[in-house]
C-alpha positions in Angstrom: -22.9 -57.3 -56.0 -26.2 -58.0 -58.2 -29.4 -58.7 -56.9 -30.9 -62.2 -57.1 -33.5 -62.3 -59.2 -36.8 -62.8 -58.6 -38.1 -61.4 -54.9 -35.7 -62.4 -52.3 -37.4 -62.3 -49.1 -34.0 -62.4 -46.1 -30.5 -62.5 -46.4 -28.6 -63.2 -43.1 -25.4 -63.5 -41.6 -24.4 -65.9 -39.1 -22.0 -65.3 -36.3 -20.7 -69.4 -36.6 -21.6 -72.1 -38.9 -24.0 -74.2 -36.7 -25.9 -71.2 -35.6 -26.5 -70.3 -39.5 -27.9 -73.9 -40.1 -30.1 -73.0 -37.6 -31.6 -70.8 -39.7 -31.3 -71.9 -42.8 -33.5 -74.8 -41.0 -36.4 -72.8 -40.0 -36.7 -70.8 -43.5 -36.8 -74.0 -45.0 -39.4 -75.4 -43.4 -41.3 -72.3 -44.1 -40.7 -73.0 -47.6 -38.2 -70.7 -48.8 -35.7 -71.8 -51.0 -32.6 -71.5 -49.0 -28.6 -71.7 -49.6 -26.3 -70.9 -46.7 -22.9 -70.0 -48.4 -19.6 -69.4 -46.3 -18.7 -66.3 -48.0 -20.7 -63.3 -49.3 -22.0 -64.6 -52.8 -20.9 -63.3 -56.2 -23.4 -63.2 -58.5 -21.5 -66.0 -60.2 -22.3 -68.0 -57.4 -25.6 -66.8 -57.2 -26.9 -67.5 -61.0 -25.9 -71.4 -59.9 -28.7 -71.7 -57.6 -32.4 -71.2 -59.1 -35.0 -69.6 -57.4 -34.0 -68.5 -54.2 -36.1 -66.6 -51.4 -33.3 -66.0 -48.7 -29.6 -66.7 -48.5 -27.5 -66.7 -45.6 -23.6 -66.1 -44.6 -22.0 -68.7 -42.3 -19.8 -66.1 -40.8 -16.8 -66.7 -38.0 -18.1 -63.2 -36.0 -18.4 -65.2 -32.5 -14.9 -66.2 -32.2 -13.9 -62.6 -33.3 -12.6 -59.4 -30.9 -14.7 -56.0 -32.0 -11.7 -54.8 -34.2 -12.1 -58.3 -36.2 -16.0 -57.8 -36.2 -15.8 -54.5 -37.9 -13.5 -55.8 -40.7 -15.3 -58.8 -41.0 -18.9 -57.1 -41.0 -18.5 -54.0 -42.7 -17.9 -55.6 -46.5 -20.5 -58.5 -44.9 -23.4 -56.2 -44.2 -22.4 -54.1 -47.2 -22.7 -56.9 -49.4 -26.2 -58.3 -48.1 -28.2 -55.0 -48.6 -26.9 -55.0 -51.9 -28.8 -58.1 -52.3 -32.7 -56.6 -52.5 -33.6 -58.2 -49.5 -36.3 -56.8 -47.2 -34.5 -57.9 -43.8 -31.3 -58.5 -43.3 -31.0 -60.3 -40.1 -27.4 -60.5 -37.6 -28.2 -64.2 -36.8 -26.1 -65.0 -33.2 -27.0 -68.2 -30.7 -30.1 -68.4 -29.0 -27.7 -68.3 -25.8 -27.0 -64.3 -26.6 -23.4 -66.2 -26.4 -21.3 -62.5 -26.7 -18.9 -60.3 -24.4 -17.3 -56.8 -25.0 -14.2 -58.6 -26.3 -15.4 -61.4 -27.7 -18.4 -62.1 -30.7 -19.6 -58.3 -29.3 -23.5 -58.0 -30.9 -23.7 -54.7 -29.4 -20.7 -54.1 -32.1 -22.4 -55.6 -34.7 -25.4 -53.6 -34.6 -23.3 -50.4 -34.3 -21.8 -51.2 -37.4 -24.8 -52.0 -39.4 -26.7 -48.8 -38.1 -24.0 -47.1 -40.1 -24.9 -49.1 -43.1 -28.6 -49.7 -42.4 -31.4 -46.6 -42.7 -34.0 -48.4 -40.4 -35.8 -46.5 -37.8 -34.9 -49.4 -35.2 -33.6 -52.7 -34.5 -35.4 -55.5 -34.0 -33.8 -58.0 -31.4 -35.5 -61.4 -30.7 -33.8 -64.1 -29.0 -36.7 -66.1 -27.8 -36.9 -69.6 -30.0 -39.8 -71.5 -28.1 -39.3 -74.3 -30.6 -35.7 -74.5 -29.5 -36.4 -74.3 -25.2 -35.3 -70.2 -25.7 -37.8 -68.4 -24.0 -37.6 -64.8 -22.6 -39.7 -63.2 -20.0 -39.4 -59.5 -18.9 -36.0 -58.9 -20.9 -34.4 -62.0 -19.2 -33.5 -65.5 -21.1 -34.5 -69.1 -20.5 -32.9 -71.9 -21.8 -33.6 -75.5 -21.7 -30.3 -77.9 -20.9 -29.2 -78.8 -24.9 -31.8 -78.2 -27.9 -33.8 -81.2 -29.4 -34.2 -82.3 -25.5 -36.3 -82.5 -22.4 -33.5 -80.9 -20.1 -34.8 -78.9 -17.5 -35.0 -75.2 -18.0 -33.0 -72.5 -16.4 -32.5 -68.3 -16.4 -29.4 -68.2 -18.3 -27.0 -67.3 -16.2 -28.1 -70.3 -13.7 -27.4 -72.5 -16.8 -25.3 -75.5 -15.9 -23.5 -75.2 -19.1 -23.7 -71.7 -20.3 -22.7 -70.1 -17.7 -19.7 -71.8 -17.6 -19.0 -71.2 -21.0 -15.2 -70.8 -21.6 -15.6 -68.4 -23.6 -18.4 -66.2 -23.3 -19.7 -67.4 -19.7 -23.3 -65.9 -19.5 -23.4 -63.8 -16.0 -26.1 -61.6 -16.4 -30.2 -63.0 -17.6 -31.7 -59.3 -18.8 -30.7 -59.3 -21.8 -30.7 -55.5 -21.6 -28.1 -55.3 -18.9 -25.9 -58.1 -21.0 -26.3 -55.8 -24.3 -25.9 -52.7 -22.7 -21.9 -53.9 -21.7 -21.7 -53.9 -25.7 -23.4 -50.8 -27.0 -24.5 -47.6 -25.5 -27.2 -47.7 -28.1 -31.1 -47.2 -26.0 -32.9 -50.8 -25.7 -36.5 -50.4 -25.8 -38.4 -53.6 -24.7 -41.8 -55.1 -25.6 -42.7 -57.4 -23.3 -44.9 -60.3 -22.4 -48.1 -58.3 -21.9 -47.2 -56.4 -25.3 -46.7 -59.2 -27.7 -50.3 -60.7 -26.9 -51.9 -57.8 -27.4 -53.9 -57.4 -30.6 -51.5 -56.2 -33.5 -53.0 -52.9 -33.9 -52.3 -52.2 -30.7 -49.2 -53.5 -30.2 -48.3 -51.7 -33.3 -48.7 -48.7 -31.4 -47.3 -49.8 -28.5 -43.8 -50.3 -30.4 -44.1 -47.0 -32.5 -44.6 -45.1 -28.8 -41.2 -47.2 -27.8 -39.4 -46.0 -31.6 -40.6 -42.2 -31.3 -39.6 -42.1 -27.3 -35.9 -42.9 -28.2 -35.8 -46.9 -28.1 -32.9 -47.7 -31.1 -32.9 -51.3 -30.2 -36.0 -53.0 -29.2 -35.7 -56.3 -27.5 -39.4 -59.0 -27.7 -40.1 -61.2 -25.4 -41.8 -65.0 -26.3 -42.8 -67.4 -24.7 -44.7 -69.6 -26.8 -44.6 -69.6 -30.4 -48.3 -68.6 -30.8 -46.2 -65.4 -30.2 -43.8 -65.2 -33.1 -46.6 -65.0 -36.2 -47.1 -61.1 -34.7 -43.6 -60.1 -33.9 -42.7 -61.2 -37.7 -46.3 -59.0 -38.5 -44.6 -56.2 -36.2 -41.0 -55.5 -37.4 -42.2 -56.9 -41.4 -44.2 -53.5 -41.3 -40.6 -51.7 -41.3 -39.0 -53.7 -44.3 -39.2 -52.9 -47.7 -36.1 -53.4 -50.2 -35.2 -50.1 -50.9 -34.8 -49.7 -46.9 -33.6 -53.1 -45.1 -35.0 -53.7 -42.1 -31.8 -55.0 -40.0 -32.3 -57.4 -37.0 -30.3 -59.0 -34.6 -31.2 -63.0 -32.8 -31.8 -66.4 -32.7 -33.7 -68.3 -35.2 -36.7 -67.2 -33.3 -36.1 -64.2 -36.4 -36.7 -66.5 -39.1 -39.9 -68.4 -37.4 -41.6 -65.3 -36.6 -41.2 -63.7 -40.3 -42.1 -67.5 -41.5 -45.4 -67.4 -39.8 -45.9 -64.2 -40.8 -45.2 -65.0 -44.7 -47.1 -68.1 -44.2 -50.2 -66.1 -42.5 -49.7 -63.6 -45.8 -49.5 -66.8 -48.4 -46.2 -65.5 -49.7 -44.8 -68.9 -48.2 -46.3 -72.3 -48.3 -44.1 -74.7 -45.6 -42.8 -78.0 -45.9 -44.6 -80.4 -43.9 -43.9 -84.0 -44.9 -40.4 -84.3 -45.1 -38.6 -87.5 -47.5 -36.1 -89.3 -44.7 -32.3 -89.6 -45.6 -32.5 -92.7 -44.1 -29.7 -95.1 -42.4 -25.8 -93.9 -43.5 -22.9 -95.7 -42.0 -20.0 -95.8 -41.4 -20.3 -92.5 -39.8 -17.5 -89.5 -39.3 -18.1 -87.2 -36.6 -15.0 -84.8 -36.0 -15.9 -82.2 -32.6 -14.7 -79.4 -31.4 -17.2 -78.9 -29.1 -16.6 -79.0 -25.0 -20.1 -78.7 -24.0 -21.2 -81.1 -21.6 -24.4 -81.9 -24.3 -21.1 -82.6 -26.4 -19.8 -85.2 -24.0 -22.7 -87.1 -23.4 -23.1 -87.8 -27.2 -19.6 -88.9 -27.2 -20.0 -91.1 -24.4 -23.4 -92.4 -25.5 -21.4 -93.1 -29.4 -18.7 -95.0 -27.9 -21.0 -96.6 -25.4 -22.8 -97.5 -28.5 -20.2 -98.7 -31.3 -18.4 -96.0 -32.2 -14.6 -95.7 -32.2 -12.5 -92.9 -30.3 -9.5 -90.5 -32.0 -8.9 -88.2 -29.2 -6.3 -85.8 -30.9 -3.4 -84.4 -29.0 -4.3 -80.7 -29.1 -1.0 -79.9 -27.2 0.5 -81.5 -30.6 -1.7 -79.2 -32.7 -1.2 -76.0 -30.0 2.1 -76.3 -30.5 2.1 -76.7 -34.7 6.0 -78.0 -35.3 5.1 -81.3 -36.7 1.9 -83.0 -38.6 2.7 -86.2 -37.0 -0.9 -85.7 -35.0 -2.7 -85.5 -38.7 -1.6 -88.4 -39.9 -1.9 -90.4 -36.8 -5.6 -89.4 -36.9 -6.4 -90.1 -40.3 -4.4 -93.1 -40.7 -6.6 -94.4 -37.4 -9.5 -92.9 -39.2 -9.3 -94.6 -42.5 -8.5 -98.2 -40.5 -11.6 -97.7 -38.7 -14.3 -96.9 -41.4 -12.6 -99.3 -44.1 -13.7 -102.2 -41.2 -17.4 -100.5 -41.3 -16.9 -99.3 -37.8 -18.2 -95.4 -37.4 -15.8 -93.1 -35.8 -15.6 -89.4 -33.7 -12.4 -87.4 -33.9 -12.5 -85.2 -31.0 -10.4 -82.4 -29.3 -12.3 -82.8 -25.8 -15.1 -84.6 -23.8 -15.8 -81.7 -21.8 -14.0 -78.9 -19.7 -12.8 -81.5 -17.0 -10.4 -83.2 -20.2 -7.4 -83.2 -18.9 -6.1 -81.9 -22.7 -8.0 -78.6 -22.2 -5.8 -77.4 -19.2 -2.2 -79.1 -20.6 -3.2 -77.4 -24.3 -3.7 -73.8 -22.1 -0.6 -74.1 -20.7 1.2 -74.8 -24.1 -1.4 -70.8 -25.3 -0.2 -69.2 -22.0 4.1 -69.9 -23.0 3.5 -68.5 -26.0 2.2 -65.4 -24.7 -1.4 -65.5 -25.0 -4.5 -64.3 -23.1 -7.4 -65.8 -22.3 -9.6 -64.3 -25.1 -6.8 -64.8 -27.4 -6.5 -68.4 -26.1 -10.4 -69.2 -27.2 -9.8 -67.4 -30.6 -7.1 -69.5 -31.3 -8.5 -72.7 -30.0 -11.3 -72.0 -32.5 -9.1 -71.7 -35.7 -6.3 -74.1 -35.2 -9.1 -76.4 -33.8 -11.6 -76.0 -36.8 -8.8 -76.0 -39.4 -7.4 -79.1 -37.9 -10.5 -80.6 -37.8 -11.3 -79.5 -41.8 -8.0 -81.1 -42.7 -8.8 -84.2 -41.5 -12.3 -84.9 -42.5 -11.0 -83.4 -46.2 -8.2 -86.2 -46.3 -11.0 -88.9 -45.3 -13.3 -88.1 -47.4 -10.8 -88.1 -50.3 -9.8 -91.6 -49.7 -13.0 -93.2 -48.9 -16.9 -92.8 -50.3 -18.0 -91.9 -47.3 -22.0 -90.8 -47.7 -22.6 -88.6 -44.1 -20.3 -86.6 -41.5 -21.0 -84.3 -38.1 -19.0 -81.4 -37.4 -19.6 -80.4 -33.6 -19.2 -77.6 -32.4 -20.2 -73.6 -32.8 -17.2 -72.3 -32.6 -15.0 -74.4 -34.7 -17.4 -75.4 -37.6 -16.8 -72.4 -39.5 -13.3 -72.5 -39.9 -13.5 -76.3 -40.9 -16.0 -75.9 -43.5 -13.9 -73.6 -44.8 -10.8 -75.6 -44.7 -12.8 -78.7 -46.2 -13.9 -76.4 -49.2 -17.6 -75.6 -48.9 -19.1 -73.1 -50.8 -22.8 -73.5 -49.7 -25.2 -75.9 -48.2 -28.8 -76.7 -49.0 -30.8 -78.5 -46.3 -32.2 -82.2 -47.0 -34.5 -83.2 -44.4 -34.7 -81.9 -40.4 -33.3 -84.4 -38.1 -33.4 -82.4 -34.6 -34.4 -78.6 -34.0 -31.6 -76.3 -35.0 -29.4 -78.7 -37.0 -30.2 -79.4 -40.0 -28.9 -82.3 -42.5 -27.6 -80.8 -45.3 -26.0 -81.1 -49.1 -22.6 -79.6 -49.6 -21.5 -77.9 -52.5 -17.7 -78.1 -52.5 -16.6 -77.5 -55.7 -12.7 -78.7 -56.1 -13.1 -80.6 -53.0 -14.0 -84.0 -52.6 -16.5 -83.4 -50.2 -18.4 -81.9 -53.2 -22.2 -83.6 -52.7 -21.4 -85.2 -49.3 -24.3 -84.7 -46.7 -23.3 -83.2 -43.4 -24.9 -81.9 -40.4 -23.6 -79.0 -38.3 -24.4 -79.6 -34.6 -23.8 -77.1 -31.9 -22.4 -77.6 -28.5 -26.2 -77.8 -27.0 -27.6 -79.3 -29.6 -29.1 -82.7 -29.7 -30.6 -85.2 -27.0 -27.9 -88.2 -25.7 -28.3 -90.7 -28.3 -27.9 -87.8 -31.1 -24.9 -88.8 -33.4 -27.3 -92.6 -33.6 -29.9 -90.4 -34.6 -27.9 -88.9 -37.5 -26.7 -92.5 -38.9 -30.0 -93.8 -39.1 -31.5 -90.7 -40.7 -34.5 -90.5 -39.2 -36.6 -87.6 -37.7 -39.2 -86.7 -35.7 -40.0 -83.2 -37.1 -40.9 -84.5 -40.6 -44.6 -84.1 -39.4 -43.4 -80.9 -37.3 -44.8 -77.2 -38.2 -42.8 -74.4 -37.1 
């Protein structure tokens, strides 16, 4: 792979689609020129797109068991340090959302140390601007993103802890990493970060040269991220990649950083889409945050497809497909906005029948989730495909972390470009689908915990409160 031209400041890969939004969010708003593609790019893909500054990968690594990861990553990794880029960052949720067996970062960095020549790794999770705050080596996280939920350690989290697939049991971060790697975690900590850079400078290089391979940084406040991107930008040049692993929080602090340095000017007035109905939303999700949207939607106008996900667990008849889209198609041709759901929530009484159909066919747990997410996300894709090829449909919301990557895929995205930021973390943005008719459609990509109650309103009327916002 060729290197973009120009100076290319980050390439990243991200371990779902909604996470990678995330970032292609925050380096947007910093005022790189950004394009999130779904695959490593070839440079014929690349000479398309003028001008960029960072690129990302929405990758499928969270839904994936380690020997997955490594076939996944390898080429992945391989590819992006091709690129030029001084960093090349392992983008995952803000959550630290990760087991041994499933979406394993410790695997992820022990594959890139193979590929990477860096001295360390940078880890931040922290994304103050998101309700992600670490203290000591342990995570915060406010209930859902773009909200005023009360915060909690992570593994007190009403929702993430209960995750079905990665349930977070452990808030020190690196206790929950060490499960994954047996690489030494080095931390600089609340009392570090505010120190004056010089000195914290030192303080890290002591942590490097005493035998720290991955160094975990605590935030609080986002007064702290301008001298962790000072910190770990000191170890990046692009003959030698600085790789690092977390949240977003990776992208504001190098932002600030670059802003502080005048190699990036942000974007602080913002043009609003403005109002776009009739609305698709297809989700995935079963987060509770998830749920409430739903029942705030169809509380609110919005029509219900719940899909038989037995049907679709199953896979000996399309009858389900057509069912839904023929539904879908009635609904929006009356102007009437719809959501195309596979749950409301862990207590759906479709999330234990569909197990049931996993565990006859022989599956575990882990391989229930992995399949959930791919026959989920591709049916999901299908669907919004076959709408948007019979109607002129303007907007759609996928939902859901775990599933959004293999739908945009199925739907036919290349890339996406942000347009304007509606809530923290998910971005609205133009898709380039070329052979697809969802070529030029906007779309947002929501997480599970993204988004305050009356959130799929918020994306039909296009309107934001962060146009103002500085990261």
């Amino acid at each position: 792979m060729m290197a973009v031209t120009g100076e290319l400041l980050l390439a990243y890969y991200g371990d779902d689609f909604t996470g990678s939004t995330d970032a292609l969010e925050f380096l947007s708003r910093a005022g790189a020129k950004t394009v999130l593609f779904i695959q490593p790019p070839t440079p014929e893909q690349l000479a398309r797109y003028e001008g960029l500054q960072a690129i990302g990968v929405a990758g499928l690594a969270r839904a994936m068991a380690p020997d997955e990861m490594e076939l996944e990553l390898r080429p992945a990794f391989t590819a992006l340090r091709a690129l030029g880029a001084a960093h090349v960052h392992y983008k995952v949720c803000s959550t630290f959302d990760s087991s041994p067996a499933i979406g394993s970062i410790g695997k992820a960095i022990d594959i890139a140390t193979t590929i990477f020549e860096a001295p360390f790794v940078p880890l931040l999770v922290a994304a103050p601007a998101l309700g992600r705050y670490c203290a000591f080596g342990n995570l915060f996280a406010r209930m859902g993103i773009g909200s005023s939920g009360i915060i909690y350690r992570i593994d007190r989290h009403p929702s993430m802890s209960r995750h079905p697939i990665t349930p977070a049991d452990e808030g020190d971060l690196r206790l929950h990493l060490a499960r994954q790697t047996k690489k030494r975690i080095g931390l600089m900590d609340n009392l570090q970060v505010v120190l004056p850079v010089a000195q914290a400078s030192r303080e890290l290089e002591s942590a490097i040269q005493g035998g720290a391979e991955v160094m975990l940084f605590d935030a609080l406040y986002e007064a702290h991220l301008e001298t962790i991107g000072e910190l770990i930008n000191a170890y990046a040049t692009p003959e030698k990649p600085l790789f690092s692993v977390g949240s977003s929080g990776i992208e504001m602090a190098l932002g600030k950083y670059w802003e502080h340095t005048g190699q990036l000017q942000p974007v602080r007035n913002w043009v609003e889409p403005g109002f776009a109905a009739p609305l698709l939303v297809v989700s995935g999700s079963c987060s509770p945050v998830t749920s409430g949207q739903i029942s705030w939607a169809l509380a609110n106008g919005f029509q219900e497809i719940a899909l038989d996900t037995e049907a679709i667990a199953r896979n000996t008849s399309d009858e389900w497909f057509r069912c839904a889209v023929a539904d879908a198609l009635t609904f929006l041709q009356e102007g009437r906005s719809v959501i195309v759901h596979t749950s409301r929530g862990m207590h759906d009484a479709r999330v234990v029948k569909t197990e049931e159909v996993f565990r006859l066919q022989g599956l575990d747990k882990a391989s229930m989730q992995r399949q959930t997410a791919r026959l989920y996300g591709a049916a999901l894709g299908r669907i919004v495909r076959a709408i948007v090829g019979e109607t002129e449909l303007q907007r759609i919301v996928i939902a859901g972390g775990d599933t959004s990557s293999y739908a945009a895929r199925e739907i036919g995205i290349e890339a996406v470009e942000m347009i304007a930021p509606v809530t923290p973390g998910a971005p609205l943005c133009k898709a380039y689908a070329p052979g697809s008719p969802a070529d030029g459609l906007e779309v947002n990509f929501k997480g599970g915990q993204v988004g305050p109650e009356n959130y799929f309103g918020i994306i039909s009327q296009g309107k934001s409160s962060l146009h103002t916002q500085t990261i």
